[in-house]
N, C-alpha and C positions, 0 to 999 in steps of 0.2 A: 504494500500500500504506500501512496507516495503523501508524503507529509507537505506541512504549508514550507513555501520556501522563504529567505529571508527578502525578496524583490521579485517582481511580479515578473513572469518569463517577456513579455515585450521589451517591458526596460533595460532586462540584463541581456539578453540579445543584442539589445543595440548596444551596451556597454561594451559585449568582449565578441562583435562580429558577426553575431548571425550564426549561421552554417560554418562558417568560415573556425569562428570562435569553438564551436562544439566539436568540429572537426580535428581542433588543435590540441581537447581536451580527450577525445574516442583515439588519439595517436600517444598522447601523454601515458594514460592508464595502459594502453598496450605495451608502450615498451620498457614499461617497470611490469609488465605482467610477463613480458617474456625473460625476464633476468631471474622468475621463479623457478619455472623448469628447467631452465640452465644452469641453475644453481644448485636443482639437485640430482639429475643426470648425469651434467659435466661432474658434478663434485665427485659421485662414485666411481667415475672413469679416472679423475686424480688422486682417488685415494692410494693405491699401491705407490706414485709417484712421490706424496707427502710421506709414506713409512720410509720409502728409501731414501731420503733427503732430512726428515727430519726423527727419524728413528722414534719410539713409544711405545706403548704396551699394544697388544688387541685390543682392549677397553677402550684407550683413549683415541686407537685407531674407528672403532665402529661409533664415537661419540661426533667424528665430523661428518654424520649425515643426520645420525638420531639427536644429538643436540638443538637441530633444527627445525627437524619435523617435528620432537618433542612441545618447543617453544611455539610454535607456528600452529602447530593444532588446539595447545591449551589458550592462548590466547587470544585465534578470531573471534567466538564468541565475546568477550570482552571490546577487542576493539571493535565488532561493528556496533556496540554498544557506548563506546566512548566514540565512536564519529556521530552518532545519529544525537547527542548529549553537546561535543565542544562542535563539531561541524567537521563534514567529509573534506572539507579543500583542509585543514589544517592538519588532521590526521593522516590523508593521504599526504601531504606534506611530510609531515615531522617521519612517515614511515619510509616513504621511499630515500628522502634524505640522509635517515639511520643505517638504511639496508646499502648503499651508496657507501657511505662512509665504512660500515664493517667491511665490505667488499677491497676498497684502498687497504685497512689494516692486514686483511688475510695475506695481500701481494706482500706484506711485511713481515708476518710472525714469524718469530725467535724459533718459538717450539711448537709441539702437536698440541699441547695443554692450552697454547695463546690459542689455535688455530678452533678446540674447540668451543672457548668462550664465548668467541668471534663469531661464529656458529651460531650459537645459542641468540647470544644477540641477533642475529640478522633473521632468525624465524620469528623472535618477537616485533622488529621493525617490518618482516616479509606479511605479516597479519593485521599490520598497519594500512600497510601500504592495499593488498587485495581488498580489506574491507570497507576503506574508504574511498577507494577509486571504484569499485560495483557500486557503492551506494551512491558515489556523483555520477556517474552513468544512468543510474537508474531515475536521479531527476532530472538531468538534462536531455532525455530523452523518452520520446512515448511513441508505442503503437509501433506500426510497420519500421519506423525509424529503432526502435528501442531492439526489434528482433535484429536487424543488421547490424547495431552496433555490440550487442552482445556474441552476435555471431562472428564477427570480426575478433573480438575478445577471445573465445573460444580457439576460433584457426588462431590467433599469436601465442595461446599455450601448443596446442598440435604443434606448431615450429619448434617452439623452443624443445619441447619432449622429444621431437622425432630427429632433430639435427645436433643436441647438445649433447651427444658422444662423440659425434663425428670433431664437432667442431672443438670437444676439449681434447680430443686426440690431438688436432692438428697442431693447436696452440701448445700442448706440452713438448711436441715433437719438435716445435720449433723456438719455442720461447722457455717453456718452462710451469708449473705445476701452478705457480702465480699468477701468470696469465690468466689462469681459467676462470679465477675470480677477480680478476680485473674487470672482463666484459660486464659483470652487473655494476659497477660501477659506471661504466660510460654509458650504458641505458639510463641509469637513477638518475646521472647529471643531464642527459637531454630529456627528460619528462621531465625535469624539476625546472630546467630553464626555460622550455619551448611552451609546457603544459599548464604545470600550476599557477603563470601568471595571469590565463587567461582563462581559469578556473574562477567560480563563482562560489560562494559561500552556504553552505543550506545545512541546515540541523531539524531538528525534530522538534519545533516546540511543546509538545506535551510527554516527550521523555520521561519517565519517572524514575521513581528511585532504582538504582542497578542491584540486581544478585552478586554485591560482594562475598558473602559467606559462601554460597556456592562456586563462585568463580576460582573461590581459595583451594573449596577442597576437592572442588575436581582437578586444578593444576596440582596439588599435592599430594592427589591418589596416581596419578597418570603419572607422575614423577617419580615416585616411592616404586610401581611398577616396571616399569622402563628402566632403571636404574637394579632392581633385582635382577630382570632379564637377563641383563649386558653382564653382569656381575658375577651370575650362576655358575658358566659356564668354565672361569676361571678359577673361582675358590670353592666352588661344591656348594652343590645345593641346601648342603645341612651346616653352611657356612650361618655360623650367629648375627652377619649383616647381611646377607640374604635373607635369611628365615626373619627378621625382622625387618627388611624393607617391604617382602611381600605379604606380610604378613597386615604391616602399619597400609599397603593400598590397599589390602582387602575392607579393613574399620575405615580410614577415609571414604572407600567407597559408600560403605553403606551409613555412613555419617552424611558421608553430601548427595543419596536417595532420600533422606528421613528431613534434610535439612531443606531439598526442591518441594516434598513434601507439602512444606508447612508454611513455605514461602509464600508473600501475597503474589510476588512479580517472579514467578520463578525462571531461572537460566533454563531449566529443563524441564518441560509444563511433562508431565508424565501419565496424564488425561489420552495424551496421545498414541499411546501403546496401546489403546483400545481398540484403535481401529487396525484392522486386519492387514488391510493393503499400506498402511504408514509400517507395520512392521516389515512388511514384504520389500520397501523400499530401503530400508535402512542393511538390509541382505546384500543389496547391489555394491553398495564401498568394501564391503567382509569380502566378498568376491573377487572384486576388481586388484584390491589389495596384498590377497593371498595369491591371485591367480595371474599378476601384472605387476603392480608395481612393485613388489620384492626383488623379481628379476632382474630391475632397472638398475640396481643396487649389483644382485648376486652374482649376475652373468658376467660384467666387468671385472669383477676381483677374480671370478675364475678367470676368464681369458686371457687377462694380462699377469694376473701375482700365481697363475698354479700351470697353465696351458700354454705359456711363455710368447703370448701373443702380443706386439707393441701396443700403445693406446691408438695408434690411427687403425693397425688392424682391426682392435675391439671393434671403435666406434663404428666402423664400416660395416662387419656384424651385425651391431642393435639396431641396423636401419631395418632391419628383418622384424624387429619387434616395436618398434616406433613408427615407423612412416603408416603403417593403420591408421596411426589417430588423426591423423591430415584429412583423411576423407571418409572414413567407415563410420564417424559420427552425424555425419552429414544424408550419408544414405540409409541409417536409421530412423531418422528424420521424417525422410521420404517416404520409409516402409511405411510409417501409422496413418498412410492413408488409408491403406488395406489389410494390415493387419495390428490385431492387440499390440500394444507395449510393452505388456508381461509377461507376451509369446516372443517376441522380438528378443528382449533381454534373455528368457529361459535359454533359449537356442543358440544365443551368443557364448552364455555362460558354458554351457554343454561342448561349442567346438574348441572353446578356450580351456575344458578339459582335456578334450581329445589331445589337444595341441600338448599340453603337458606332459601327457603318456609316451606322445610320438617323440618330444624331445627327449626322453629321458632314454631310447633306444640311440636316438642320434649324436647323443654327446658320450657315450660307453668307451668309444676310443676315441675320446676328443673334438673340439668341435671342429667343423666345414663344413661344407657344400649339402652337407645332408641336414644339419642344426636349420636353414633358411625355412625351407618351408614348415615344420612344426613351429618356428618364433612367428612366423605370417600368419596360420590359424591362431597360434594366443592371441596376436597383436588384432585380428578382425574377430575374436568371438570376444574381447574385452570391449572391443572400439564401440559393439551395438549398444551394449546395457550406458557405456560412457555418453553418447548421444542423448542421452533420454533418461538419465539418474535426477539431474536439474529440477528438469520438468515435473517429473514423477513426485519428486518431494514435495511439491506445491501441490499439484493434482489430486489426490489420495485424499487430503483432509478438508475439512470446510472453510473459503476463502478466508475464513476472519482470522485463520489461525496460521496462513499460511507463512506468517512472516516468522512466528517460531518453528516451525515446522521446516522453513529451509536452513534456521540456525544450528538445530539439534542432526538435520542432515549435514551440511557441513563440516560441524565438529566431528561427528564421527566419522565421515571422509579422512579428514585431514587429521586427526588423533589418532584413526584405527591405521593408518599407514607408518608412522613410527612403533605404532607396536606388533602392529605386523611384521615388521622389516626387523623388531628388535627379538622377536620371539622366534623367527625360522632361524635368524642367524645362532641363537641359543641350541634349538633342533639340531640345524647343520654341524654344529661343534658337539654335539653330543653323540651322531650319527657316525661323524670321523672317528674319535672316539671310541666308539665299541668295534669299527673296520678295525683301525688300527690294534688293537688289542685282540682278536682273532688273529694276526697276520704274526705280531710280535708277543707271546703270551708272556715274555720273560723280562719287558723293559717295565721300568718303575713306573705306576701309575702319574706321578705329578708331569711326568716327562713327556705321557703320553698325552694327558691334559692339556698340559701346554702347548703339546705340536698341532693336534686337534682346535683348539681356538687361533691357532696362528694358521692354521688353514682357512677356516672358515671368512676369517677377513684377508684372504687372496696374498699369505707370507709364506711363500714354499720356503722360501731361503734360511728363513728362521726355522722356519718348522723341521728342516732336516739338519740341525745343528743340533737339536732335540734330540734325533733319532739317529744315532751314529752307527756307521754299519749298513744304514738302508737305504738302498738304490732309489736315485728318484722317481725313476721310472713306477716302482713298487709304490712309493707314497701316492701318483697320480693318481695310479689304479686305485689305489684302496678311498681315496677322495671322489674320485668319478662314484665308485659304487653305494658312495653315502650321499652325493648329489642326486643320484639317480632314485634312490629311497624318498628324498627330501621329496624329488617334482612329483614321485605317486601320490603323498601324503598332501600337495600340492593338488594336484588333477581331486584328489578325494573332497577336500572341503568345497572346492568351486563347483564340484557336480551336488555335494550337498545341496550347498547358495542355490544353484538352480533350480531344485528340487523346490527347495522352498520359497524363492521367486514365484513360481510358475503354480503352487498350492496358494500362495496369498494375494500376490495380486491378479489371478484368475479370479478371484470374489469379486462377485458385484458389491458398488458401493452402497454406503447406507441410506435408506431414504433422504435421512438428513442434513446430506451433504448434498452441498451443491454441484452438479455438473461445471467444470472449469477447462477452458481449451489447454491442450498440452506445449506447453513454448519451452523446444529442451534447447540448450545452450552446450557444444559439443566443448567439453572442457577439459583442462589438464590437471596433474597429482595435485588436488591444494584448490584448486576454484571451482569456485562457487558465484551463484548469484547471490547479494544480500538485498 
């Protein structure tokens, strides 16, 4: 729902140009939207480069993706709530200017521990920055205009997701591992100077008071989680700060259910779980996340830190599992003229199994020519349900509610993908793990531990310094055979999702609900419409 603005749109028209003006602000938002899936595609393609440059544990190695997504997830609900309260130009502002700025430091840092502070910051400026520039999109623009410019939104993540392996290849190959987060800088700096000047001001005024108590304790359950994950793997699950991180998000969690509860304005209206087809909707990121975007992560570390692939090799690769999203959302789009939504995504979901099965034959003796076409089934049986997840979260519940209902999809979009990413990569080290201990029955468990978590974040090098005596060749294999475990366990939960996709949102809606036309927004890891 669009709120009053702060100046009647004739006058600010003619203040900052017309077309002309809107135009400069639908280009602004884009190109801090493309410095997000760059930042986090390209980052995983530089991580092996930042171990061997700046040397660090696994932990603090898997903290420069999760530090980000971590922050980035817990905080859009927050800031589309601090834009729509101080105003979308100043929020987008002060975020893309942060995310900018972290970006210059990263080209700098000392250590892995700066790099993943750095991190951390720039997911809380990157939720800044996403949620204030949708929500001045969203008043500067209406109707047949509003779907173009979101759709335009949509294809500049598709870019950034489908080219920023190739592109952080290039630049490490040729520049160096800094490079790679330089480019969100020179985006931040031409949307902050070409955009936000000619950005208008607009807030909410009847805003109310915010769910700070909630906001606390769902970042400090998601945190207290994520941080066991990462953790586990390393010092044992029956490790006394493991068993009490996950322990402290499980009470947080159900501290900040009892706390949305009771709330008058709650972050998480939980009314909404009633309806059949809003749960069926919240399935599609659990899907998308298990069955996509982990790989965007995992497939790098193996190709270059285990399968001794360069980074331009890699990125050349992931165009197998990236270029989908350029146009498979778009002709999902197109299906709902003749067919359901929730048969569309079901059968997305289902080839984007299949795809998992078949890579997991094609990568047994490493990857090539045969990995393509299983990554091109994930990349178009994720790209359907990705077309039309948008949409669907608005769709499902009764118009009035639709503005929490795309907040709570969001969040868990962009939350469930840091602990997606942080919980397979926990899997994957525990899988190597038990390989490696069938193979070698007589080396010391810590040794083994430790070579197992240096695998899993793409360290062969370390990892057989661990393991002395053993052929690298033998460590592949016994890695391939627990990667190959991982993508079945992988192919399992996404044909779940679909499973229960295809049961929930096959219900018809409630009388109650109002019929709403579907406007999906084909988007990348992290956006959303607010």
């Amino acid at each position: 729902m669009k709120e009053t603005r702060t100046m009647p749109r004739g006058a600010d028209n003619d203040a900052h140009g017309g077309a002309a003006g809107r135009g400069a602000i639908l280009a602004a938002v884009c190109l801090a939207a493309l410095a997000l899936p760059l930042s986090f595609s390209g980052g995983a393609v530089a991580t092996p480069a930042m171990g061997r440059s700046l040397g660090g544990s696994p932990e603090a190695m898997s903290w420069v993706t999760n530090a980000f997504m971590l922050t980035f997830g817990s905080m859009l609900m927050l800031a589309g709530a601090l834009a729509d309260r101080l105003g979308r130009k100043r929020v987008f502002a002060w975020g893309v200017g942060g995310f900018a700025s972290c970006a210059l430091a990263l080209g700098l840092a000392p250590t892995l521990a700066a790099v993943d502070v750095l991190r951390a910051l720039q997911g809380i400026f990157a939720a800044a920055a996403l949620a204030g520039g949708t929500a001045a999109l969203a008043q500067e623009f209406e109707g047949a205009a509003a779907t173009r410019a979101f759709g335009a939104l949509g294809a500049t993540f598709g870019v950034g997701l489908a080219f920023g392996p190739v592109l952080a290849g290039w630049l490490i190959e040729h520049f160096g591992w800094r490079a790679v987060f330089l480019t969100g800088a020179v985006a931040g700096i031409l949307a902050l100077g070409f955009g936000v000047p000619r950005m208008r001001e607009t807030r909410d005024p009847h805003a109310g008071r915010f769910d700070c108590l909630g906001a606390l304790l769902f970042t400090a359950a998601l945190t207290a989680f994520t941080c066991g994950i990462i953790e586990g793997p390393g010092l044992g699950w029956r490790h006394p700060r493991v068993m009490a991180l996950l322990t402290g998000a499980v009470a947080l969690s159900l501290a900040f259910l009892r706390a949305e509860a009771r709330a008058q304005r709650p972050m998480l209206d939980l009314s909404l779980f009633r309806y059949p087809r809003f749960v069926g909707v919240q399935l599609l990121p659990v899907a998308t996340c298990y069955g996509y975007i982990v790989l965007l992560v995992l497939l790098p570390l193996r190709f270059i830190g285990v399968d001794g692939y360069d980074e331009m090799q890699a990125g050349i690769l992931m165009l197998a599992l990236s270029v989908p999203m350029l146009w498979v959302p778009f002709v999902a789009v197109r299906l709902t003229r003749g067919f359901d939504a929730g048969a569309i995504c079901g059968a997305g979901l289902v080839l984007a199994a299949a795809g998992l099965w078949a890579l997991r034959w094609a990568l047994r003796d490493g990857p090539g020519a045969l990995a393509v076409v299983p990554m091109l089934m994930i990349g178009v049986g994720a790209g359907l349900p990705w077309g039309l997840m948008d949409g669907l979260s608005v769709s499902v519940v009764p118009k009035e509610r639709a503005g929490m209902a795309t907040g709570i999809f969001s969040t868990m979009r962009v939350a469930g993908e840091g602990v997606a990413l942080a919980s397979v990569t926990a899997v994957l080290a525990a899988l190597v793990a038990a390989r490696l201990r069938e193979v070698l029955p007589g080396v010391d468990a810590g040794s083994l531990t430790g070579a197992a978590v240096r695998l899993a974040t793409g360290d062969l090098s370390e990892a057989l310094l661990l393991l002395p005596g053993m052929a690298p060749a033998s460590v592949r294999a016994s890695y391939a055979e627990a990667f190959g475990l991982l993508l079945d366990g992988l192919a399992v939960i996404t044909l779940l999702c679909a499973a229960g996709v295809l049961a929930f949102l096959g219900r018809k809606p409630s009388p109650r609900m109002e019929p709403q036309t579907l406007k999906s927004t084909p988007c990348a890891s992290g956006s959303s419409r607010e």
